[in-house]
mmCIF file of the N, C-alpha and C atoms, coordinates in Angstrom:
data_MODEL
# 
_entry.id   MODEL 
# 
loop_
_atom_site.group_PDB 
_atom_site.id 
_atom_site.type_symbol 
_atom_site.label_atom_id 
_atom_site.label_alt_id 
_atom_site.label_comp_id 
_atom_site.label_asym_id 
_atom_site.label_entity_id 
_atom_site.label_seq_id 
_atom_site.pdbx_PDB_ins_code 
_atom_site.Cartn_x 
_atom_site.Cartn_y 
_atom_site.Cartn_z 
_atom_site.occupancy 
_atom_site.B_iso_or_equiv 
_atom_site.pdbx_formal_charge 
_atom_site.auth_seq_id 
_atom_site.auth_comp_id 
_atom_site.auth_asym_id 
_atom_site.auth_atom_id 
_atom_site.pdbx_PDB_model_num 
ATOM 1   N N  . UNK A 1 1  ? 48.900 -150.972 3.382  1.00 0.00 ? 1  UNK A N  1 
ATOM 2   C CA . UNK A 1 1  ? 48.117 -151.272 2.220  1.00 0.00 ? 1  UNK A CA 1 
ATOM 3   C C  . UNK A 1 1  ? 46.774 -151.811 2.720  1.00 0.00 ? 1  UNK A C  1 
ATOM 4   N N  . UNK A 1 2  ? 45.832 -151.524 2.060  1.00 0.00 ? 2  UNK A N  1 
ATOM 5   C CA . UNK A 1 2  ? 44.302 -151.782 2.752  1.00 0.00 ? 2  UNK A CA 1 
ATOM 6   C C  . UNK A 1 2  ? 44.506 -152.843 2.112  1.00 0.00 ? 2  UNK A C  1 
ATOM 7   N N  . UNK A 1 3  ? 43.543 -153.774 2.736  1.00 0.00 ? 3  UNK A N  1 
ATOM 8   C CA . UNK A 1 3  ? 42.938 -155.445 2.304  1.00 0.00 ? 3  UNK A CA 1 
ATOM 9   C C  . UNK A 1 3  ? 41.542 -155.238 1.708  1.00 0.00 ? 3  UNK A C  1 
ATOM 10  N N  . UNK A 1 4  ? 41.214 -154.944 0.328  1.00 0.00 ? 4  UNK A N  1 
ATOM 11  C CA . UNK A 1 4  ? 39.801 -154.665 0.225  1.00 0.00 ? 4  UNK A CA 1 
ATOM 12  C C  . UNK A 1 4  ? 38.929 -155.684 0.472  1.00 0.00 ? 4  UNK A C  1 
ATOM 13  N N  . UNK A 1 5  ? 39.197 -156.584 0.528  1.00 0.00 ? 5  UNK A N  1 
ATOM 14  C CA . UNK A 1 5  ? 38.657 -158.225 0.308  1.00 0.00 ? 5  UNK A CA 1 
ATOM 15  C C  . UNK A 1 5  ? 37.940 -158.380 2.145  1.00 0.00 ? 5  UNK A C  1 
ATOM 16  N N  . UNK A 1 6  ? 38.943 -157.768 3.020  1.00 0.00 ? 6  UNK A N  1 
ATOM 17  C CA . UNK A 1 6  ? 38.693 -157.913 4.045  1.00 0.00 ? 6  UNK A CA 1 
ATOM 18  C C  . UNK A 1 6  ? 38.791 -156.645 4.888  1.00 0.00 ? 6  UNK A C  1 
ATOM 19  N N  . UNK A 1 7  ? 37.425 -155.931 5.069  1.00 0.00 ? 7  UNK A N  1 
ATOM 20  C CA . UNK A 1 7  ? 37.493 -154.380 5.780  1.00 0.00 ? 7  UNK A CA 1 
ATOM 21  C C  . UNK A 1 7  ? 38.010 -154.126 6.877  1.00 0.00 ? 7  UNK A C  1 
ATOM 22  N N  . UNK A 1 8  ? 38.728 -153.214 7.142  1.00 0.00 ? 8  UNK A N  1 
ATOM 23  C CA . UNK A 1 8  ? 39.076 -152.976 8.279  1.00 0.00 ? 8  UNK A CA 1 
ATOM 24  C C  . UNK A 1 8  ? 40.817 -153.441 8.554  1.00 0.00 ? 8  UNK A C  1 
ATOM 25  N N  . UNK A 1 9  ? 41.359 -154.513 7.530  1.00 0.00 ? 9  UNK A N  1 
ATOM 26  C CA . UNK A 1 9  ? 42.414 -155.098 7.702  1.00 0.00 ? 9  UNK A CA 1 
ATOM 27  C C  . UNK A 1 9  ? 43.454 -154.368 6.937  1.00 0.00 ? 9  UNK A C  1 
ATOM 28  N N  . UNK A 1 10 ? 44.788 -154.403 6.987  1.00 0.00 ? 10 UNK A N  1 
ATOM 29  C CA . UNK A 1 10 ? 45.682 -153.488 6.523  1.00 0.00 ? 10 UNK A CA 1 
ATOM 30  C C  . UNK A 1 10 ? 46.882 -155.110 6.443  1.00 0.00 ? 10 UNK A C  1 
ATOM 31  N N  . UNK A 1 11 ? 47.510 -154.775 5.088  1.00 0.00 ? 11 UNK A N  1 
ATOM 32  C CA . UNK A 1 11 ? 48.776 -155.523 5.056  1.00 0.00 ? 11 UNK A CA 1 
ATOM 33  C C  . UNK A 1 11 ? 50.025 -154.767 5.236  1.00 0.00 ? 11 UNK A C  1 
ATOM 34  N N  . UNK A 1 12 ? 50.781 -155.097 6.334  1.00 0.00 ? 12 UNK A N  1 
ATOM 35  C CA . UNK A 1 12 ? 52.035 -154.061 6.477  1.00 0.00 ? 12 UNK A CA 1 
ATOM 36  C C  . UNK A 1 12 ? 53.671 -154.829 5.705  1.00 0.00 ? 12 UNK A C  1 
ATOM 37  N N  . UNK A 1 13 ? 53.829 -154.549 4.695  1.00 0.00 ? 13 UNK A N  1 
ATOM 38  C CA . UNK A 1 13 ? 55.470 -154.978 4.493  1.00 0.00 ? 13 UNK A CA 1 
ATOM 39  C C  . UNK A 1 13 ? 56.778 -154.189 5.329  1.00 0.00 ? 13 UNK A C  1 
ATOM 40  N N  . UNK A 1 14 ? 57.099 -155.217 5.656  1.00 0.00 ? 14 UNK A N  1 
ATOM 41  C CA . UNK A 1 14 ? 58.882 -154.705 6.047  1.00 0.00 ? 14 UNK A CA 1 
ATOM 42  C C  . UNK A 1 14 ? 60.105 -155.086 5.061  1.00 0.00 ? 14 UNK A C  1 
ATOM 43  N N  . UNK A 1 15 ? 60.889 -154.395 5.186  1.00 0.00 ? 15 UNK A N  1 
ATOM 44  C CA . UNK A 1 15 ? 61.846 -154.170 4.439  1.00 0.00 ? 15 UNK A CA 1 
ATOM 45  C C  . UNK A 1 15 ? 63.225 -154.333 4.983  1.00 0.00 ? 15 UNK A C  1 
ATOM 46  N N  . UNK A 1 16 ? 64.089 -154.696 4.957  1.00 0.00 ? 16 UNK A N  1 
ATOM 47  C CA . UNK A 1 16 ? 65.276 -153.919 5.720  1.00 0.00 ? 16 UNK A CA 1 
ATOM 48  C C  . UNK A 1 16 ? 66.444 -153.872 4.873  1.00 0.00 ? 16 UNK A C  1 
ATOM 49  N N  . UNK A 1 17 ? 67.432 -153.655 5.231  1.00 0.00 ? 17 UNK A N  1 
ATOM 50  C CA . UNK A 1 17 ? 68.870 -153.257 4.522  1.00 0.00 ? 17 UNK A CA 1 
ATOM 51  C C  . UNK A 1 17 ? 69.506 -154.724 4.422  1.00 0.00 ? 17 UNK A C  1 
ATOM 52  N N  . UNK A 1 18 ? 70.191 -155.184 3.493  1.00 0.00 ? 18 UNK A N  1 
ATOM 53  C CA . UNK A 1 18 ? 71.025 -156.714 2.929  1.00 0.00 ? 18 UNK A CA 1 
ATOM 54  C C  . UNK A 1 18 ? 71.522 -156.649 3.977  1.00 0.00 ? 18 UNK A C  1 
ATOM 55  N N  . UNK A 1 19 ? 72.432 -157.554 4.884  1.00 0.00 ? 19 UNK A N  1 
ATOM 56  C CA . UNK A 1 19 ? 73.423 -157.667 5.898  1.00 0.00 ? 19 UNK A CA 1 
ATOM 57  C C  . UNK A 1 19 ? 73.005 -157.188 6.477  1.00 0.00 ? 19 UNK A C  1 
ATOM 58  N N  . UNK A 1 20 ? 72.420 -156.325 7.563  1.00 0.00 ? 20 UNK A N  1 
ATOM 59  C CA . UNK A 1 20 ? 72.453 -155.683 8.519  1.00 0.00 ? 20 UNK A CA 1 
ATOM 60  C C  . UNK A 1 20 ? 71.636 -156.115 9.791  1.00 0.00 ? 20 UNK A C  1 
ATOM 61  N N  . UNK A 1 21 ? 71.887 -155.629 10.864 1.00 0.00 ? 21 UNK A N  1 
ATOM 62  C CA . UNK A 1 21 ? 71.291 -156.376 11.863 1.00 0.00 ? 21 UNK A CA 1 
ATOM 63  C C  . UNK A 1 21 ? 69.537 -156.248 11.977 1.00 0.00 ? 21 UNK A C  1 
ATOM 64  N N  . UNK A 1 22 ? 69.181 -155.651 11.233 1.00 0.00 ? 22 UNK A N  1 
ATOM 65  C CA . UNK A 1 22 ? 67.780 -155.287 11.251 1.00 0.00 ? 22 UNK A CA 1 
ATOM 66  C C  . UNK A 1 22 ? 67.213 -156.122 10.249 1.00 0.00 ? 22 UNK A C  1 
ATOM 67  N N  . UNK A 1 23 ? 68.024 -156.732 9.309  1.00 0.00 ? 23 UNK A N  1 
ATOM 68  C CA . UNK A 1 23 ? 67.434 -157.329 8.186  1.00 0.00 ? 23 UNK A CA 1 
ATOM 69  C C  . UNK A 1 23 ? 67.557 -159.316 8.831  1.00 0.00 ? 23 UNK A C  1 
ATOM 70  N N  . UNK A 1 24 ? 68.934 -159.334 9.917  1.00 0.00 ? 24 UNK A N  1 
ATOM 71  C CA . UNK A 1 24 ? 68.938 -160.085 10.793 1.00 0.00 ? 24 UNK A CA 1 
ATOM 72  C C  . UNK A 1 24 ? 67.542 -160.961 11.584 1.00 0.00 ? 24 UNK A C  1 
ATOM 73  N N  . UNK A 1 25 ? 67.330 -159.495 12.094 1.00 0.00 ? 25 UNK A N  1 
ATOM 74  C CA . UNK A 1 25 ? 66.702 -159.392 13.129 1.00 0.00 ? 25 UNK A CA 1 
ATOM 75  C C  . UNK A 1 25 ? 64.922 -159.986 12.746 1.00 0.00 ? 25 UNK A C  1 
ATOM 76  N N  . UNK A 1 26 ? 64.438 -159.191 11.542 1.00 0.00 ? 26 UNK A N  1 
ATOM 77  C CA . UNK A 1 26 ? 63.510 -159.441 10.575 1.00 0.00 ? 26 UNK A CA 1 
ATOM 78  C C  . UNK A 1 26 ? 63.687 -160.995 10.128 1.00 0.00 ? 26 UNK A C  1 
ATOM 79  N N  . UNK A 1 27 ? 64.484 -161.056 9.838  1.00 0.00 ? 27 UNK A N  1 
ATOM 80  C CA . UNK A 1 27 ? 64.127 -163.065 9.334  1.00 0.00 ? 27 UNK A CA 1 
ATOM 81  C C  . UNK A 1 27 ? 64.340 -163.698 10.089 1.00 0.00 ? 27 UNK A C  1 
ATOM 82  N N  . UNK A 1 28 ? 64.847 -163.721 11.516 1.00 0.00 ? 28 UNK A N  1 
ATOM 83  C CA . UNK A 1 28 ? 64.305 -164.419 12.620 1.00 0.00 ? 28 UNK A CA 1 
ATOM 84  C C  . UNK A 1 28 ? 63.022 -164.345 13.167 1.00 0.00 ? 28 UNK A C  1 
ATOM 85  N N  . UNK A 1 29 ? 62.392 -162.928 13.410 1.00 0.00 ? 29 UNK A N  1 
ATOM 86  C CA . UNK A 1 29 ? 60.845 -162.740 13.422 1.00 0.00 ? 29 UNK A CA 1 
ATOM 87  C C  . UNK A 1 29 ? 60.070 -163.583 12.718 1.00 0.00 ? 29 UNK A C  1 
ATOM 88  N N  . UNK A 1 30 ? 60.538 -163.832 11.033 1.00 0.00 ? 30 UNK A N  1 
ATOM 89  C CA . UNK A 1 30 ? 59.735 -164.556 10.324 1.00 0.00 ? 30 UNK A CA 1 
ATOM 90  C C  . UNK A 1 30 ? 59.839 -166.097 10.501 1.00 0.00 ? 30 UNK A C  1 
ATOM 91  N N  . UNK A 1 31 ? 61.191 -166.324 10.828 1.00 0.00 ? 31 UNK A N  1 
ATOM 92  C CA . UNK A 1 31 ? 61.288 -167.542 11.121 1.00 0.00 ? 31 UNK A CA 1 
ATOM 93  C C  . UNK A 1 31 ? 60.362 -168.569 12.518 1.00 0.00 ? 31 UNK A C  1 
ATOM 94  N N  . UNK A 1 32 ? 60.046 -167.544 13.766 1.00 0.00 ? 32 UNK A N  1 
ATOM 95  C CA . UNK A 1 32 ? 59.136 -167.728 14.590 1.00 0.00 ? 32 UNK A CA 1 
ATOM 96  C C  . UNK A 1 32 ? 57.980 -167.408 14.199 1.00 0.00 ? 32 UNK A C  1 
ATOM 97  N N  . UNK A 1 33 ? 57.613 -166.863 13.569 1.00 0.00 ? 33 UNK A N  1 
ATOM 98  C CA . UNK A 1 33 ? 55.743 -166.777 13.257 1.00 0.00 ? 33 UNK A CA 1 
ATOM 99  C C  . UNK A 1 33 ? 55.767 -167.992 12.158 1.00 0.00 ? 33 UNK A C  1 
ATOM 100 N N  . UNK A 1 34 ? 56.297 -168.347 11.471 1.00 0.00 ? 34 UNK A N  1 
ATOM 101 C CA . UNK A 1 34 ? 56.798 -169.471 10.460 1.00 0.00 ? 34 UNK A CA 1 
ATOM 102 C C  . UNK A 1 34 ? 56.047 -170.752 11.718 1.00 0.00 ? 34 UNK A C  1 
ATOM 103 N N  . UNK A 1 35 ? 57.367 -171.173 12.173 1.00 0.00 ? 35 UNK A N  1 
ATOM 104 C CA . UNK A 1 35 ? 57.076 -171.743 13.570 1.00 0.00 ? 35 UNK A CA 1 
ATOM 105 C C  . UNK A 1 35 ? 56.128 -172.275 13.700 1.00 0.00 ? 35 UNK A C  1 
ATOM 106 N N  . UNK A 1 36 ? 55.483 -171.343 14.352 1.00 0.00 ? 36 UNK A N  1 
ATOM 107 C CA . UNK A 1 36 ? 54.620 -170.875 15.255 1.00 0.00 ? 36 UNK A CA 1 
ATOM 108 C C  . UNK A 1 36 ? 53.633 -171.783 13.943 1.00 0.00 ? 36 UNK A C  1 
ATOM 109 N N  . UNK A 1 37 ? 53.097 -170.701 13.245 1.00 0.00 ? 37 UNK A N  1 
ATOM 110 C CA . UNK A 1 37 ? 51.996 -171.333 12.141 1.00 0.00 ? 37 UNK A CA 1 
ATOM 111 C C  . UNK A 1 37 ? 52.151 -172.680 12.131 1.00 0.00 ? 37 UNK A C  1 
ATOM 112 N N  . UNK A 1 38 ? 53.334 -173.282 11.919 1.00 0.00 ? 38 UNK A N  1 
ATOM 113 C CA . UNK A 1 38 ? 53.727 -174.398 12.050 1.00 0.00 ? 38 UNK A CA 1 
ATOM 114 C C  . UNK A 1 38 ? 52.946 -175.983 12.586 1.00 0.00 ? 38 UNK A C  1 
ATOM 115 N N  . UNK A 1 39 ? 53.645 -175.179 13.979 1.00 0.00 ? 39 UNK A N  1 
ATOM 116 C CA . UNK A 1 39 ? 53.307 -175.664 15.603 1.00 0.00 ? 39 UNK A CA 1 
ATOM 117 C C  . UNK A 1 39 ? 51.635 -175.610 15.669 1.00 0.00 ? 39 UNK A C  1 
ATOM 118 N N  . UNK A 1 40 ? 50.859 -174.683 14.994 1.00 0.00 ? 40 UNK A N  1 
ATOM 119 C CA . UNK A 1 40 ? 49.664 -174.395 15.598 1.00 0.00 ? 40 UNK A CA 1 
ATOM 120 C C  . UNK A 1 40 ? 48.609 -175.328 13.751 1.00 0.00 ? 40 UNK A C  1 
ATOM 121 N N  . UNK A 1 41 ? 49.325 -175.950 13.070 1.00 0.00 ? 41 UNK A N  1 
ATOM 122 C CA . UNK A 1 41 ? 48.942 -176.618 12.397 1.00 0.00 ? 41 UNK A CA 1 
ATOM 123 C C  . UNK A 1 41 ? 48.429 -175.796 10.649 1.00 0.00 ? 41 UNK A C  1 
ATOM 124 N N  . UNK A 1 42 ? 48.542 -174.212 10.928 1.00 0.00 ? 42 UNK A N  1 
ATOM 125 C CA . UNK A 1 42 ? 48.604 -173.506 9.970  1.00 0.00 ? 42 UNK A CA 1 
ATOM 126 C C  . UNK A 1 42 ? 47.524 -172.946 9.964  1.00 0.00 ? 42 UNK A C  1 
ATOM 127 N N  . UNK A 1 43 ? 46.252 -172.071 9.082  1.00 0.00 ? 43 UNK A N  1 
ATOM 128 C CA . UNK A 1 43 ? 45.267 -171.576 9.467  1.00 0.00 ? 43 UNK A CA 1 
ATOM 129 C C  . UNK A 1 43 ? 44.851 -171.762 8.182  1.00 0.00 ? 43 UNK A C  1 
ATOM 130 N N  . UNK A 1 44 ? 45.136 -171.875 7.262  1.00 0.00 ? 44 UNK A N  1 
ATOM 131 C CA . UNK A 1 44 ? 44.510 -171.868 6.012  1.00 0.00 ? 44 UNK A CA 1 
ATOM 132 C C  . UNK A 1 44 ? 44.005 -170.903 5.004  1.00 0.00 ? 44 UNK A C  1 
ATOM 133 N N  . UNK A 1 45 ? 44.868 -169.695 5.763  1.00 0.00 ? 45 UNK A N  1 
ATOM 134 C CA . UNK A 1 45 ? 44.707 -168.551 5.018  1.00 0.00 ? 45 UNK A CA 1 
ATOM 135 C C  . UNK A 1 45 ? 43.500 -167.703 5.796  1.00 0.00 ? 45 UNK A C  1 
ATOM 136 N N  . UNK A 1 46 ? 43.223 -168.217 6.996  1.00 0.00 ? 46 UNK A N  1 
ATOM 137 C CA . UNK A 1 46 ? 42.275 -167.728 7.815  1.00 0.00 ? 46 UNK A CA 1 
ATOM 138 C C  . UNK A 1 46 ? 43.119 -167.094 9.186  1.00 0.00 ? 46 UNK A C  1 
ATOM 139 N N  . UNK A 1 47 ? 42.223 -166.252 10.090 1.00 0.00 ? 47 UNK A N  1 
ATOM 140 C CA . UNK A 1 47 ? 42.825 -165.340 10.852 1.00 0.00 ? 47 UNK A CA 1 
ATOM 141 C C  . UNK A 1 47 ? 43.505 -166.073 12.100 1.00 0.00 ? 47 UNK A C  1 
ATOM 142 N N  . UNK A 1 48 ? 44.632 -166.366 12.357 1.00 0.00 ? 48 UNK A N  1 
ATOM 143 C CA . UNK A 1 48 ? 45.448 -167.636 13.447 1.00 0.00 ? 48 UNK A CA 1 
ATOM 144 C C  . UNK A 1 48 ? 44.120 -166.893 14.786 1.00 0.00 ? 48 UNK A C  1 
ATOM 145 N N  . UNK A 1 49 ? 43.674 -165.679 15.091 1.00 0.00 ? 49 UNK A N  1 
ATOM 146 C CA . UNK A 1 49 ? 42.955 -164.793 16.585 1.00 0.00 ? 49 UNK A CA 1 
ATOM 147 C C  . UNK A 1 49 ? 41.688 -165.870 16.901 1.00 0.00 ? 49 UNK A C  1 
ATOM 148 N N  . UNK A 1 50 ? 40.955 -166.314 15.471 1.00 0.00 ? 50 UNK A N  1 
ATOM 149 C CA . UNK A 1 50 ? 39.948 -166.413 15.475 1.00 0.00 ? 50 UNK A CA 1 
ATOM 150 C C  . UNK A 1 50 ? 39.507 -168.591 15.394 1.00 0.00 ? 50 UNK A C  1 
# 
């Protein structure tokens, strides 16, 4: 999905199947970038790169 607000940027959703190890696997991912944002004090809706 394009970001019109911000050129060049794309929002990607994931999805996965109820129970399954991929849907597992996916909310642990989120749970470390969670984290992470966390740990790094959050960004404010600004780019964590920059």
């Amino acid at each position: 999905m394009t970001v019109n607000s911000a050129p060049g940027r794309q929002l990607v959703v994931y999805q996965a199947e109820p129970g399954s190890p991929s849907q597992q696997a996916l909310a642990l991912l989120g749970s470390l970038a969670a984290a992470e944002t966390e740990k790094s004090g959050g960004t404010s809706g600004k780019d964590a790169r920059t």
